[in-house]
N, CA, C and O of each residue as an XYZ file, in Angstrom:
428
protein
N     -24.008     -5.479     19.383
C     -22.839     -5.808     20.171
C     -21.604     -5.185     19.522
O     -21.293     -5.264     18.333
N     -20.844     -4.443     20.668
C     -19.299     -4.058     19.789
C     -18.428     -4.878     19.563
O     -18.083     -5.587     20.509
N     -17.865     -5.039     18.425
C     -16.998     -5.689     18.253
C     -15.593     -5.550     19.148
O     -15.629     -4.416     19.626
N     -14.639     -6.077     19.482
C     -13.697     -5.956     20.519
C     -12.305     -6.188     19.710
O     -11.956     -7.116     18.980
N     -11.619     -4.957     20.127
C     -10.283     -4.178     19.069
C      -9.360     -5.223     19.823
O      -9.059     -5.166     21.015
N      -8.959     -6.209     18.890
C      -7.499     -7.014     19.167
C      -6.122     -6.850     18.539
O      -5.815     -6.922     17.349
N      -5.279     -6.589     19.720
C      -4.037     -6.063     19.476
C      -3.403     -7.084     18.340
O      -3.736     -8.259     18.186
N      -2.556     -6.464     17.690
C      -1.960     -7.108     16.379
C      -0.469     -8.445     16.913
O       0.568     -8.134     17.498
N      -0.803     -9.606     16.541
C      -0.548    -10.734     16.750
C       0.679    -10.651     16.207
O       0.526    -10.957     15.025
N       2.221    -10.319     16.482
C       3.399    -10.001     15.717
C       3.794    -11.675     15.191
O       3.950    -11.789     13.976
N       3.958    -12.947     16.031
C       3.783    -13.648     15.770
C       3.163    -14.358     14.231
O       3.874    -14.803     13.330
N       1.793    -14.313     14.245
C       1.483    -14.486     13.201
C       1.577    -13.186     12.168
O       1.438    -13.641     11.032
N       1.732    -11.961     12.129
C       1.938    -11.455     11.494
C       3.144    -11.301     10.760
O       3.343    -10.472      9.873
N       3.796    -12.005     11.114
C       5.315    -12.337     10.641
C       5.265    -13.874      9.794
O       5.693    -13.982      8.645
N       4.868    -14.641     10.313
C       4.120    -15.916      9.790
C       3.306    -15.226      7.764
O       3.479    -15.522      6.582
N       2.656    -14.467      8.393
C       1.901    -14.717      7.085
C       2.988    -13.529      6.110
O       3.043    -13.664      4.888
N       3.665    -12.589      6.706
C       4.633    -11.969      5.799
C       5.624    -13.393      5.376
O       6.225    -13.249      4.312
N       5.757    -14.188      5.803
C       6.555    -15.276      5.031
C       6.082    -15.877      3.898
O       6.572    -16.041      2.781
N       5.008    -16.181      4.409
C       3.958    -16.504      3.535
C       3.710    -15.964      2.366
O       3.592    -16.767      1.440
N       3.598    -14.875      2.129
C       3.634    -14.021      1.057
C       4.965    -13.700      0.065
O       4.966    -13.247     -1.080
N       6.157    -14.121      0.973
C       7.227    -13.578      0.486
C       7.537    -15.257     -0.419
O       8.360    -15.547     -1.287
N       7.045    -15.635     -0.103
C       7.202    -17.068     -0.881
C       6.427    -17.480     -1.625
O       6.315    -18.631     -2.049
N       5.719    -16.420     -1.887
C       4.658    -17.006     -3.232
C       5.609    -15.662     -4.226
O       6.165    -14.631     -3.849
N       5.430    -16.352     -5.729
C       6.277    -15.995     -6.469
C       5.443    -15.837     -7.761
O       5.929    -15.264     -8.736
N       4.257    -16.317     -7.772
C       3.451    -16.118     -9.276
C       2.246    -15.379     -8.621
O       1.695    -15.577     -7.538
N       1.967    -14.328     -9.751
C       1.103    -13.238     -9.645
C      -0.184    -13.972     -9.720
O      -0.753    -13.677     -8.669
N      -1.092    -14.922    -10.528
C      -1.593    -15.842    -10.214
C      -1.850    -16.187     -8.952
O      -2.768    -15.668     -8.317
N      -1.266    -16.865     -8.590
C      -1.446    -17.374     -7.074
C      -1.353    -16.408     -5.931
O      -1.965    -16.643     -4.889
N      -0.754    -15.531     -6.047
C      -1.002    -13.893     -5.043
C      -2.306    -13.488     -5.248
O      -3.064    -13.060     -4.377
N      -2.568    -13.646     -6.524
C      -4.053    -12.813     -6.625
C      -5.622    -13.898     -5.740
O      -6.694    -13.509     -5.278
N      -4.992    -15.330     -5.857
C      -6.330    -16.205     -5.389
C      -5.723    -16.227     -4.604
O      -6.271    -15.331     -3.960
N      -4.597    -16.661     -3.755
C      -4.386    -16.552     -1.972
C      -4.692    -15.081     -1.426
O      -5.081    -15.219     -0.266
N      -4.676    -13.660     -1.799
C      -5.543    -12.662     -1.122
C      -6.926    -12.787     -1.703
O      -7.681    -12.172     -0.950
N      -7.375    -13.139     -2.379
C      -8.929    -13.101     -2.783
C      -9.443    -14.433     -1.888
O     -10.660    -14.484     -1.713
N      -8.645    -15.500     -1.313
C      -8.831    -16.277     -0.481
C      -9.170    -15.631      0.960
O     -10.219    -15.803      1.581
N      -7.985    -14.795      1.391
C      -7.748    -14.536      2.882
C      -8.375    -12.933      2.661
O      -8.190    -12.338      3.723
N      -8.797    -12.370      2.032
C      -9.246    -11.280      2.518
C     -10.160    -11.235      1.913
O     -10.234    -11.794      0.818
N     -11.728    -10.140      2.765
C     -12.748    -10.020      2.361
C     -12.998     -8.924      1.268
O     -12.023     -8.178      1.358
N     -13.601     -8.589      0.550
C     -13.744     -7.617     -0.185
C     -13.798     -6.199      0.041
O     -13.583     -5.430     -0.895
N     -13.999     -5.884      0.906
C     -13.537     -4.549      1.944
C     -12.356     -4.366      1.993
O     -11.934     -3.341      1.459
N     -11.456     -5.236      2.611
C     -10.402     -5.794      2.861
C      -9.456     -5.129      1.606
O      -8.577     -4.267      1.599
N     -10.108     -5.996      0.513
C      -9.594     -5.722     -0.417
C      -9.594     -4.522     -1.153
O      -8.529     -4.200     -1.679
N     -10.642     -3.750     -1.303
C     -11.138     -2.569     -1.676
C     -10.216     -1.352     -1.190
O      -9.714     -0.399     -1.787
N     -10.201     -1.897      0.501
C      -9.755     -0.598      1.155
C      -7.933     -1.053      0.764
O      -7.298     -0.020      0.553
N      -7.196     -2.134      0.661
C      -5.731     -2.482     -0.080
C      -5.068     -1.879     -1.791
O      -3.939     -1.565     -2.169
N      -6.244     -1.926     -2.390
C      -6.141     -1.503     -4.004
C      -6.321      0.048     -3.846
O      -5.680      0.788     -4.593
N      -7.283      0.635     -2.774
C      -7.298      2.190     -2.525
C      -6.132      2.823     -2.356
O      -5.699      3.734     -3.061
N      -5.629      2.344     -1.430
C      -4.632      2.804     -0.454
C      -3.270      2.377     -1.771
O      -2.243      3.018     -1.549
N      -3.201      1.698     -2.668
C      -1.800      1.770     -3.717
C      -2.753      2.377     -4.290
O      -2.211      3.073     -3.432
N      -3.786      2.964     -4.949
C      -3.942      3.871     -6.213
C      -3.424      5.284     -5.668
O      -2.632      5.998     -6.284
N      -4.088      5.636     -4.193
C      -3.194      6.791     -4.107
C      -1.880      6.781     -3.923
O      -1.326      7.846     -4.195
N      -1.148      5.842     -3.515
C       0.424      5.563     -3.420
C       1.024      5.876     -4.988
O       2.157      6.311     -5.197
N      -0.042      5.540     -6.106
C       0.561      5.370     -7.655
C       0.223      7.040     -7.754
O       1.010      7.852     -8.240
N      -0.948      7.336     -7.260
C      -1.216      8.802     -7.665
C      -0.057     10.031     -7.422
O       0.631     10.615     -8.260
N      -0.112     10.178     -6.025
C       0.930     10.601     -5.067
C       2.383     10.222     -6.277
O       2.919     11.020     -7.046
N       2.652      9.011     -6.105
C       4.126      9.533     -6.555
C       4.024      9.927     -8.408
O       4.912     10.277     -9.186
N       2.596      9.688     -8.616
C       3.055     10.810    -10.147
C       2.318     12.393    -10.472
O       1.785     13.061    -11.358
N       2.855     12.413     -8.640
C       2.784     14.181     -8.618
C       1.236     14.776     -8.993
O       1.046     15.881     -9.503
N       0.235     13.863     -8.653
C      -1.179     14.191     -8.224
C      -1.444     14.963     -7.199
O      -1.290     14.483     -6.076
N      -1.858     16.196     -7.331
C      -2.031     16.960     -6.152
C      -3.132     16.414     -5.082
O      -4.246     16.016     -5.422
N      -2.667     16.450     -3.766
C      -3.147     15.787     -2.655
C      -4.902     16.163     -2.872
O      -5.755     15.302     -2.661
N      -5.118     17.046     -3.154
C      -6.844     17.564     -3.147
C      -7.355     17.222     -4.133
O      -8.571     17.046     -4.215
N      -6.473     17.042     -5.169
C      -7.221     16.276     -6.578
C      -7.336     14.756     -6.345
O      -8.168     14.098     -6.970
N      -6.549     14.229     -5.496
C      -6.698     12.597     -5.604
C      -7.834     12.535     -4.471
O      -8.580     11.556     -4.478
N      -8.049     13.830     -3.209
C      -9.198     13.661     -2.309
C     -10.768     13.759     -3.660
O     -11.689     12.989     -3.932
N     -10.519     14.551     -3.955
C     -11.736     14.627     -4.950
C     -11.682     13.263     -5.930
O     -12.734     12.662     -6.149
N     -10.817     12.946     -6.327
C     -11.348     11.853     -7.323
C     -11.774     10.781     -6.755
O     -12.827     10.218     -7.053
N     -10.789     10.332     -5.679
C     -11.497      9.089     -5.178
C     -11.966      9.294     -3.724
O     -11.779      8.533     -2.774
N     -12.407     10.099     -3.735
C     -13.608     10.568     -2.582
C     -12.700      9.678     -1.563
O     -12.707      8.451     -1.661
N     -11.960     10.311     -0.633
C     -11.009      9.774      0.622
C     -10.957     11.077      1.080
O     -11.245     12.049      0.382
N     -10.459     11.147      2.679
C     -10.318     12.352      3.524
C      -8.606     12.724      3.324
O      -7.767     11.828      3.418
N      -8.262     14.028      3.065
C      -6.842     14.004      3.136
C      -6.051     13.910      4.145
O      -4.843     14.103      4.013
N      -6.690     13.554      5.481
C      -5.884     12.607      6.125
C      -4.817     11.030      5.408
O      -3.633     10.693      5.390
N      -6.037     10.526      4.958
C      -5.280      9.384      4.094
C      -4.173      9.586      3.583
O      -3.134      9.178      4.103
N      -4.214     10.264      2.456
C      -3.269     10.933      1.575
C      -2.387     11.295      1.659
O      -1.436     11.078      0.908
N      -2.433     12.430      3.253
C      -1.121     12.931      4.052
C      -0.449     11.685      4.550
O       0.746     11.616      4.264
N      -0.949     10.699      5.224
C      -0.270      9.199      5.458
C       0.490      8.637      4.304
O       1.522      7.966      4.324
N      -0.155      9.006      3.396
C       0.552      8.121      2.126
C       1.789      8.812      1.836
O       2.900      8.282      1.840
N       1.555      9.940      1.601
C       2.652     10.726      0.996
C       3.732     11.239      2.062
O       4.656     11.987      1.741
N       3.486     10.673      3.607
C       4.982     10.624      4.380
C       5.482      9.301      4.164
O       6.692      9.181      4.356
N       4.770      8.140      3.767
C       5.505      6.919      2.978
C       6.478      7.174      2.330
O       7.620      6.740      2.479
N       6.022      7.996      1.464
C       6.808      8.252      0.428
C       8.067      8.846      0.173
O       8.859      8.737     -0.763
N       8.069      9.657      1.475
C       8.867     10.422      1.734
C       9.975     10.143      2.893
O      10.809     11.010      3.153
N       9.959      9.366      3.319
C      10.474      8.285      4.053
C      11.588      7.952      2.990
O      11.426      7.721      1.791
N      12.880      7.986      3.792
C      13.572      7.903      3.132
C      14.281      6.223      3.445
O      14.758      6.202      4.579
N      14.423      5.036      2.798
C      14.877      3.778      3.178
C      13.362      3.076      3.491
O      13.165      1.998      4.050
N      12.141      4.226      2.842
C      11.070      3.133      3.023
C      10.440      2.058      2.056
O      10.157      2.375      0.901
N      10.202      0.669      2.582
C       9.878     -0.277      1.391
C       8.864      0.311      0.505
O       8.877      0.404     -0.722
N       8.034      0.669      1.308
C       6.491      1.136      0.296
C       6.904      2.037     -1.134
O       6.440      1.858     -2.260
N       7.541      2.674     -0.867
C       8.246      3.952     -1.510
C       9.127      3.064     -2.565
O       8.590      2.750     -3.628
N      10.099      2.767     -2.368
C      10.841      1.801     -3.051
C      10.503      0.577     -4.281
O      11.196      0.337     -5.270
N       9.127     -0.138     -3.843
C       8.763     -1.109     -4.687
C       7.463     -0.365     -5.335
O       7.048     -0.795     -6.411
N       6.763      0.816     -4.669
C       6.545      1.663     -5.774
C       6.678      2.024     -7.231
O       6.088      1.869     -8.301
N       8.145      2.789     -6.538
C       9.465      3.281     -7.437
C       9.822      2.625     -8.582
O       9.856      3.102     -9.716
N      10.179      1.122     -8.119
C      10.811      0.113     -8.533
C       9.707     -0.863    -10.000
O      10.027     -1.430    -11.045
N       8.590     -0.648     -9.404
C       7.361     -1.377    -10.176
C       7.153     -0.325    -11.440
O       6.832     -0.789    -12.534
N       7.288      0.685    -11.319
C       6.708      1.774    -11.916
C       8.055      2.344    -12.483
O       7.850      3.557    -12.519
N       9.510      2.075    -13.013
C      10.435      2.517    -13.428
C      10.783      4.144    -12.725
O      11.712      4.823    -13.163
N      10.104      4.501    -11.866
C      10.417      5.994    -11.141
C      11.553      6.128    -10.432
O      11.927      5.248     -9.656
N      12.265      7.337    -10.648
C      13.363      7.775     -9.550
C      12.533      8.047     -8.479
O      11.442      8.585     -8.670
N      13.100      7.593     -6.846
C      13.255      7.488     -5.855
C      13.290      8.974     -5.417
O      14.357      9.455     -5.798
N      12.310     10.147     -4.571
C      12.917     11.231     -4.039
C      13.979     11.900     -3.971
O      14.108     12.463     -2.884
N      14.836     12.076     -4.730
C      16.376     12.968     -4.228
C      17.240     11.907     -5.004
O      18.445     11.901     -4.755
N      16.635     10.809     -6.121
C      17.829     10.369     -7.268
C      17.686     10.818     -7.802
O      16.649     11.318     -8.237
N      18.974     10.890     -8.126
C      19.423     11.719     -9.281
C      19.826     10.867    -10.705
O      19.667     11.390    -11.808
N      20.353      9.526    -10.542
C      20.999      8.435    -11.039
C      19.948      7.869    -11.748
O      20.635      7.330    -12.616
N      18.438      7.486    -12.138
C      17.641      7.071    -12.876
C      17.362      8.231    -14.104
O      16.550      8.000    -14.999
C-alpha cells in the first residue's frame, strides 16, 4: 500500500517550533528529539548539518558528495542556505562555530 503525501500542517508546525524554542537545556533537546523523531528522522537531521558544517568550512561540494556518500543535489541545497543572505540556517551556523558570515568583514 502507498503511503499518502500529507500537506504540511502550518498550524502545528508552528506549535512545535514553539516548542523547541522553549526548551533551553541541551539535555532535554537531545531526549525530546530522540523522543519525537525516529532514527531516520534523525540520521537524515545530523546529515543534512554535517554538510551545512562542511560547506561552510570551504569543503569542496564533490568531496563532501564522496565522503558522505549524498547526491550533489543535496549539497547544492545546502550551500544556497548558506548563501542566502538574512538566512537563519547560515547565521546560527556561523554563530555556533565562531565563523564570519559571507561578505563580513567585521569578525
Amino acid at each position: 500500500m502507498e503511503r499518502a503525501k500529507h500537506a504540511v500542517d502550518r498550524k502545528a508546525f508552528a506549535a512545535v517550533a514553539e516548542v523547541l524554542a522553549d526548551i533551553d537545556s541541551p539535555t532535554e533537546m537531545r531526549e525530546f528529539l530522540n523522543e519525537l523523531l525516529t532514527p531516520g528522522e534523525i540520521r537524515d537531521i545530523t546529515l543534512r548539518w554535517k554538510l551545512l558544517e562542511l560547506l561552510a568550512d570551504g569543503v569542496p561540494q564533490r568531496k563532501i558528495a564522496e565522503d558522505l556518500k549524498i547526491s550533489l543535489c543535496k549539497i547544492t541545497r545546502g550551500s544556497r542556505i548558506l548563501k542566502q543572505r538574512g538566512a537563519v540556517t547560515g547565521r546560527v551556523l556561523h554563530d555556533e562555530r565562531s565563523l564570519p558570515l559571507p561578505g563580513d568583514k567585521t569578525r
